[in-house]
C-alpha positions, 0 to 999 in steps of 0.5 A: 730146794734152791736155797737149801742147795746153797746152804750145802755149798760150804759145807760141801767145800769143807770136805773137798778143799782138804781133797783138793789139796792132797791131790795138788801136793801129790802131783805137785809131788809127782812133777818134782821128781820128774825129769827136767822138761817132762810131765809124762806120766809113768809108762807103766799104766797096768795094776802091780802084782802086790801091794808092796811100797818102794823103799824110795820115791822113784824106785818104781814107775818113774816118768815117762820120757819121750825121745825128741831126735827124729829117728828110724827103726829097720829090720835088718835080718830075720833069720837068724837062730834064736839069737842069745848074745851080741857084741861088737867086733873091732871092725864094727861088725857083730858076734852074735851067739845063737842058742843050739850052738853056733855063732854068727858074724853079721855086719850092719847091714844085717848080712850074715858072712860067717856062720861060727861052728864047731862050738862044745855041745850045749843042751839047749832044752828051757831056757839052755843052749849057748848063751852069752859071748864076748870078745877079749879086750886085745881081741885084735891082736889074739882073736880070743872069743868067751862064751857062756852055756849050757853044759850036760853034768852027771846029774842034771846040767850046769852053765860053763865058760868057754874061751877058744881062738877064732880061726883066720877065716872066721869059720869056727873056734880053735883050742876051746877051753872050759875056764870055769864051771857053776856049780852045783850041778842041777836038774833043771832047764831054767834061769843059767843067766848069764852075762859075761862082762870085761873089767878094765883089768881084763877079767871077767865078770859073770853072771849065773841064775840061781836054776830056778827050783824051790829045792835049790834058790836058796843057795844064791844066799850060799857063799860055798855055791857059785849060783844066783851070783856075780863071779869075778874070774880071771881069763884062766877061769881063776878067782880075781886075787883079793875079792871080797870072799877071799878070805871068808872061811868056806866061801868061794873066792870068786864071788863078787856079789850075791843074792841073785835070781836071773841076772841075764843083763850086765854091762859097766856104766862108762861114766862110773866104772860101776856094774849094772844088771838087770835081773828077773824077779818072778811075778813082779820084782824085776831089777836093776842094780848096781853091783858092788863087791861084797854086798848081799842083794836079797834074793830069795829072802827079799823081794818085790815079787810074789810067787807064781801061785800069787803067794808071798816069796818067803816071808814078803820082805822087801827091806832088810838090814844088810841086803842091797836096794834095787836102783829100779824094779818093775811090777808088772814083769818086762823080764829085763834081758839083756842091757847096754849104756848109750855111750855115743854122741849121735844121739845127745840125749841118749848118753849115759841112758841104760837101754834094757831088752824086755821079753815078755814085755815086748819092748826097749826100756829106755832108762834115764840116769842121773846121780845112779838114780833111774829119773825116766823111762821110754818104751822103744819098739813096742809095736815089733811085738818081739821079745828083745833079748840083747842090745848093743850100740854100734861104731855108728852110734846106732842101737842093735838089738837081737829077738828071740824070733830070730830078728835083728833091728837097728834103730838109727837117727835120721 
């Protein structure tokens, strides 16, 4: 029997010698795209939705990276009313917009010193209410304040931009105004978006959910509707002159970018001028991209998601001619909200990341970028259990953030 074991040996190293060597190429394969000086696996451990393959290496479930700074996380506030919107005012205090219809000032201690009301009435049903605000670029010396929500219409709801002065004792907003309108109007309390983002020239980008329903997502491929899109406005609430629609015969002049599901993040990368958002897929297929004028980013018609009933979106496509790769996607979901860059010195090797707000996944992505590609990803806050809906990162180069529950964090180096 001894002897007869041992004449298998050669064989049985013939078989696994080939095995070996895939294996060794494969995660030789898998350290060389990571991040210089880590060899952390993927955060993400739970099996996809779909079988579907990335278009590049990398696009998905890259490295996991670990933060080397020591750092504190506190619980500033958790009181507040369903937080929707951050931003930071000129003194380093908070704007923050909650969603039945008033805004509150807040410092970073987490006091809240001004409770903002006499706002438009907003319909706060599903995933309505008063959504995202910004402040203008001279908000220092006009005190102007944009916001995005949830506007009742003949016929169902729609989401609206507002702007309005804020009063000199900061308890409410004078002379509002509704700047613009997404249309169509549609029955239904699901996926507004939206973000709204200054360009450098002081025009608004903004960005609107294409309203969910199976009977109208497809108009997010529609240049003639303003749903499931990236629109570029002016203050006033008109098209950026010379966008690239503007000239397209039946398109509307603002759209910038198009193809979109729910894009409840925007912000502009410091580094490059360039927009990212982040958008929810349905099971599966949440993104990032970065959105350029004129380009087509797929959805319904491609995607790395499937349907909630566990069918295929469409056809399935997940590449097709002339529509945009995401930078990233996740399968399983995170629902990526709201996202910030890292743009301080306080933390070194925080700048330039892309934190990224997860709701159903309960956590912080932190995404590492190099070359507009995504080289690392960190799960911050995960044993918060909340639902992180918005980031912002302060004058202290301490990093906010807002949850649905009503709570607000700073995480801080010690």
């Amino acid at each position: 029997m001894m002897q007869s074991s041992y004449k298998r040996i050669p064989a049985l190293c013939a078989v696994l010698l080939p095995v070996l060597f895939v294996c060794n190429s494969s995660f030789a394969q898998a350290v060389k795209s990571k991040p210089a000086g880590s060899l952390l696996p993927p955060v993400e451990t739970q099996p996809a939705n779909s079988k579907y393959k990335p278009a590049f290496t990398g696009q998905t479930r890259i490295a996991g990276v670990k933060t080397k700074t020591p750092f504190t996380v506190s619980l500033l506030n958790k009181t507040l009313a369903h937080p929707w919107g951050i931003c930071l005012l000129p003194d380093g205090r908070f704007l923050i917009s909650e969603k039945m219809g008033t805004m509150s000032i807040v410092t970073t201690a987490g006091k809240v010193v001004k409770k903002i009301t006499g706002l438009p009435a907003v319909v706060p049903d599903g995933q309505g209410g008063l959504l995202d605000v910004n402040i203008d670029p001279q908000f220092s010396t006009n005190k102007m304040v944009y916001w995005a929500y949830a506007e009742q219409a003949e016929g169902g709801s729609l989401l609206a931009i507002a702007k309005g002065k804020l009063a000199a004792d900061e308890s409410k907003i004078e002379n509002t105004e509704v700047i613009y309108r997404a249309t169509p109007v549609y029955k239904g309390s699901l996926q507004f978006g939206s973000r709204i983002v200054f360009d450098k020239n002081g025009n608004l980008f903004v960005s609107t959910g294409e309203r969910s329903g199976a009977d109208i997502r497809m108009q997010a491929q529609s240049l003639n509707a303003a749903i499931g899109k990236i629109i570029h406005i002016t203050k006033n609430g008109k098209a950026v002159p010379g966008g690239p629609f503007a000239k397209t015969p039946n398109a509307r002049p603002e759209i910038y970018a198009y193809g979109l599901r729910n894009p409840e993040g925007l912000a502009i990368n410091p580094a490059t001028g360039e927009l990212w958002e982040s958008e929810f897929g349905p099971r599966g297929g949440d993104e990032i991209n970065i959105i350029r004028p004129g380009k087509n980013y797929g959805w319904p018609v491609v995607t790395y998601g499937i349907e909630y009933s566990g069918e295929k979106v469409g056809a399935g496509i997940q590449q097709k001619a002339g529509i945009q790769q995401p930078v990233y996607y996740w399968d399983p979901v995170v629902s990526p909200a709201g996202i910030a860059f890292y743009n301080s010195n306080v933390i070194p090797e925080w700048k330039g990341n892309l934190f990224v707000g997860g709701l159903s996944s309960m956590h912080i992505a932190r995404l590492v970028i190099k070359n507009n590609k995504i080289v690392g990803e960190e799960r911050l806050l995960k044993s918060e259990g909340e639902r992180f809906r918005a980031v912002a990162v302060g004058k202290d180069g301490a990093l906010y953030a807002i949850t649905d529950s009503g709570r607000f964090y700073r995480v801080a180096k010690k």
